[in-house]
C-alpha positions as CSV (number, residue, x, y, z in Angstrom):
1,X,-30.8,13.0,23.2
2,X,-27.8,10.6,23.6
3,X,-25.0,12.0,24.6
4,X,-21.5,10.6,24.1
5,X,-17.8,12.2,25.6
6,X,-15.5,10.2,24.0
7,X,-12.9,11.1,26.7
8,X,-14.3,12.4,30.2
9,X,-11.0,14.4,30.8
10,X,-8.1,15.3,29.2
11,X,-5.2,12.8,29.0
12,X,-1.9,13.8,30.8
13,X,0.6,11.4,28.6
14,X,0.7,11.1,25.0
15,X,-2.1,9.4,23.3
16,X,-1.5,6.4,21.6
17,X,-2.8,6.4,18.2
18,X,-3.5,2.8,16.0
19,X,-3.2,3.8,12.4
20,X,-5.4,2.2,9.8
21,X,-3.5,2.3,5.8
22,X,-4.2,1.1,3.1
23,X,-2.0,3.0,0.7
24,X,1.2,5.0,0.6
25,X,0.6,6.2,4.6
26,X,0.8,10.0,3.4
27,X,-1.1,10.4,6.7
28,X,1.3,8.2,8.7
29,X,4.3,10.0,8.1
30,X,2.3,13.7,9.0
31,X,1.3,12.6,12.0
32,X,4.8,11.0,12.9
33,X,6.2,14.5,11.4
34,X,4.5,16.4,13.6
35,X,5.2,14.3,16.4
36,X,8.5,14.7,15.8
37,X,8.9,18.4,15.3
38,X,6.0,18.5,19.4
39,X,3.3,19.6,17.2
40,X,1.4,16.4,17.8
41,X,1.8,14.6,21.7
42,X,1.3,11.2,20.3
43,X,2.9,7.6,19.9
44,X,2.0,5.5,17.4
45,X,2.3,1.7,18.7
46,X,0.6,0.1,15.6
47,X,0.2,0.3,12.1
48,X,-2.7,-1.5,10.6
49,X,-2.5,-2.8,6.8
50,X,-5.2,-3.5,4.5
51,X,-2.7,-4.7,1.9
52,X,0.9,-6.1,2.4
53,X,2.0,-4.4,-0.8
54,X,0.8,-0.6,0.4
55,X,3.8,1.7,0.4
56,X,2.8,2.5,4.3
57,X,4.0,-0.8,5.0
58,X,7.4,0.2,4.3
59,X,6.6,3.5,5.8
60,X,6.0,2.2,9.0
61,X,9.2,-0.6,9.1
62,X,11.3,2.5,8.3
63,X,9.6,4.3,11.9
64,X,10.4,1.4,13.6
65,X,6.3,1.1,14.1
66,X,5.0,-2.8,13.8
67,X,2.8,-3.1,11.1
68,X,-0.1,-5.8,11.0
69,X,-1.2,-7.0,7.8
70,X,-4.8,-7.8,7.7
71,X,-6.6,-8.3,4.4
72,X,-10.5,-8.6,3.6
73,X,-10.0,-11.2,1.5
74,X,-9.2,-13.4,3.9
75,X,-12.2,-13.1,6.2
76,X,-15.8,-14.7,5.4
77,X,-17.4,-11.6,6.8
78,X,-17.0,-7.7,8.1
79,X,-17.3,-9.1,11.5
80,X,-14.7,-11.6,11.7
81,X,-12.9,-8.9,9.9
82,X,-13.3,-6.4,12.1
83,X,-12.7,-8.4,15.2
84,X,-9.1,-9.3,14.3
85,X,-8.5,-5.9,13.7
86,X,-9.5,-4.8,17.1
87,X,-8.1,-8.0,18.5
88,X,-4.6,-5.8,17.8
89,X,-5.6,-2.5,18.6
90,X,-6.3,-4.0,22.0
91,X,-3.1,-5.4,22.9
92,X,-1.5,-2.6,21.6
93,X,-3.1,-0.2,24.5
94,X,-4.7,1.9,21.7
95,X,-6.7,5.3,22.7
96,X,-7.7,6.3,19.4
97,X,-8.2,4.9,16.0
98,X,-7.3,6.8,12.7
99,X,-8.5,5.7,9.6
100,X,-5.5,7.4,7.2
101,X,-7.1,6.0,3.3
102,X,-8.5,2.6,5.0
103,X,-10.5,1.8,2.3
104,X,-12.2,-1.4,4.0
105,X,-15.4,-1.1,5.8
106,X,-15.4,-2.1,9.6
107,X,-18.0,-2.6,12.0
108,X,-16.8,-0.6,15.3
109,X,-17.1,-2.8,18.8
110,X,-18.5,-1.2,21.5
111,X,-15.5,-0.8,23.5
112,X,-14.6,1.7,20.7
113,X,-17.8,3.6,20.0
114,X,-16.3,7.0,19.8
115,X,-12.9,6.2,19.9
116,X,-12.5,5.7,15.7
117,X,-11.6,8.7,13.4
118,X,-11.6,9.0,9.7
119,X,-10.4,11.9,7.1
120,X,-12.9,12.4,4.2
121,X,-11.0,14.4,0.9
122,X,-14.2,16.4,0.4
123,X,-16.8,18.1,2.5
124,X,-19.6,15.5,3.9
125,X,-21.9,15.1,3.1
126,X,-20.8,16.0,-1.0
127,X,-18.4,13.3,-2.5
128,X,-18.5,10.6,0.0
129,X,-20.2,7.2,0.4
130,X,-19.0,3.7,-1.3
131,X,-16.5,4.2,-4.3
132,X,-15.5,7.7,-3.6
133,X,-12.2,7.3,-2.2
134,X,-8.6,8.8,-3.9
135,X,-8.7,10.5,-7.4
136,X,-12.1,9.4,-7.6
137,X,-13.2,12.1,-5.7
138,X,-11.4,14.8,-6.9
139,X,-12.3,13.8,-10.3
140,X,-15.8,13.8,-9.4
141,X,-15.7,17.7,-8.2
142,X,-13.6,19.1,-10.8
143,X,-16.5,17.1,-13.5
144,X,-19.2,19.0,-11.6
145,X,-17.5,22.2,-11.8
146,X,-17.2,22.8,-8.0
147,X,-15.6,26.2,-6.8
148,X,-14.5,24.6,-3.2
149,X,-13.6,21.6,-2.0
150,X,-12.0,20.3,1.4
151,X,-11.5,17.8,3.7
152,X,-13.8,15.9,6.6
153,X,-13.0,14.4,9.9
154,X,-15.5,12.9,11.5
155,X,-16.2,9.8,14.1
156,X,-16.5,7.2,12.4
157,X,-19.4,4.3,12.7
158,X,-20.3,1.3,10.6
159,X,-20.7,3.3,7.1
160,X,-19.0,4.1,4.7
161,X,-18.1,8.5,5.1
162,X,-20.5,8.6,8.3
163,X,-20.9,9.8,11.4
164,X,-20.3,13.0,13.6
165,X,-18.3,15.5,12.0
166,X,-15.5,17.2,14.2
167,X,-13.6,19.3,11.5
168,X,-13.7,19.9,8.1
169,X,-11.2,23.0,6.1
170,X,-12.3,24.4,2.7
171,X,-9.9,24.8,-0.2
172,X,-10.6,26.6,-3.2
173,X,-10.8,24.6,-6.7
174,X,-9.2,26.6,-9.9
175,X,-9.7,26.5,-13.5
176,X,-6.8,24.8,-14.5
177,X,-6.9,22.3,-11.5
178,X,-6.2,18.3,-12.1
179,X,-7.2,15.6,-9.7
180,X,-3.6,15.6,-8.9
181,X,-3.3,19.1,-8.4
182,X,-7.0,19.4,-6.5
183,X,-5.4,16.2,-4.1
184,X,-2.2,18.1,-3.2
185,X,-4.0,21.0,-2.3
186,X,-7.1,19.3,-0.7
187,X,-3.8,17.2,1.3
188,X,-2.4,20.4,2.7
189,X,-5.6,21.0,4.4
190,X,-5.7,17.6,6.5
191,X,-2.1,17.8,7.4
192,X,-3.9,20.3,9.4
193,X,-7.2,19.0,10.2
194,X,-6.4,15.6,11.3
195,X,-4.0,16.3,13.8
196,X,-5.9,19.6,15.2
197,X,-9.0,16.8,15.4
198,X,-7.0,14.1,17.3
199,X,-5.5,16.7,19.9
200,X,-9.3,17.7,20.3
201,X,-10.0,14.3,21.0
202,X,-7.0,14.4,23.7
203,X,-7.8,17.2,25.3
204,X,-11.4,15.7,26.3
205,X,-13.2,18.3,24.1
206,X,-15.1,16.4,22.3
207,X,-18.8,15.8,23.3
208,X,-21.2,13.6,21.0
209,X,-24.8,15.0,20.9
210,X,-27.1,12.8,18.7
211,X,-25.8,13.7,14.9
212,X,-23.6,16.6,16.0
213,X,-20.1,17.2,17.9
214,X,-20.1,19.6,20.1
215,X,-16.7,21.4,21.7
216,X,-16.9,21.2,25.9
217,X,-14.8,24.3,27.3
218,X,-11.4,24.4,27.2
């Protein structure tokens, strides 16, 4: 069985996070929140935008965090795509990548196998995959009458919603829930599970065992 430790030991300085938008950067501003109030030993160096007309874009000017704007469009393929991505990340000394709503696939170098998360609004493997991203999702559980829904974070590889899960928190669903009500709710719970997930990742805790995460001692 492979076996994969994304970190070998714990780091002893902030990590330095690369944050992948393409929305309003809800995410963004938890984690730089939480960095703010010591809940969170991070920097964030880099913002990465899918679109230059995302509200995180603003988000991150406001921080003071230098946003990158690169769109799909403008590639021929997910490669060359990807590669200008990481091309950034790079020169911005990034430890970890956080996919916060990046709703464009990427194929992950090898210099980063391990070292990309993403956040799923539902519990992998229900609700996930191509097209289920946003209010899509939490319309999709309310229209099958779900009882509990959640959020996912997991590594993430070259597919869509895949790869190792690290965390994932359950929220109930109620009869008079809308998607917008559902996402509010299902949002409180990875304000908590992203970061808890990234200072996992810090802390060297993480070990990769074929399809499973696995937590090394503290």
């Amino acid at each position: 069985m492979q076996v994969l430790r994304p970190l070998e030991v714990a780091l002893d300085r902030p990590i330095r996070l690369g944050v992948l938008i393409s929305g309003g950067g809800t995410t963004l501003s938890n984690f730089l929140d939480r960095i703010a109030e010591g809940r969170l030993n991070a920097v964030v160096p880099l913002v990465i935008a899918s679109r230059g007309d995302c509200g995180g874009v603003e988000r991150a000017a406001r921080a003071g965090i230098p946003c990158a704007v690169v769109e799909r469009k403008n590639f021929a393929t997910v490669e060359t795509f990807s590669e200008a991505i990481f091309a950034r990340i790079r020169e911005a000394r990034v430890d970890l990548v956080t996919l916060a709503g990046f709703l464009s696939l990427i194929h992950i170098p090898e210099d980063f196998t391990g070292r990309v998360l993403n956040i799923h609004p539902a519990l992998i493997p229900a609700f996930c995959g191509h097209g289920f991203f946003g209010h899509r999702v939490h319309e999709a559980v309310l229209e099958r009458g779900c009882k509990v829904s959640g959020c996912t974070v997991h590594f993430a590889d070259n597919h869509y919603d895949h790869g190792p899960i690290i965390a994932q928190r359950c929220v109930p669903v109620l009869d008079h829930d809308t998607p917008e009500t559902l996402a509010s709710r299902v949002f409180e719970a990875e304000c908590e599970a992203y970061p808890e997930a990234i200072g996992l990742f810090s802390a060297g805790r993480l070990e990769i065992r074929g399809d499973r995460v696995h937590l090394r001692p503290d």
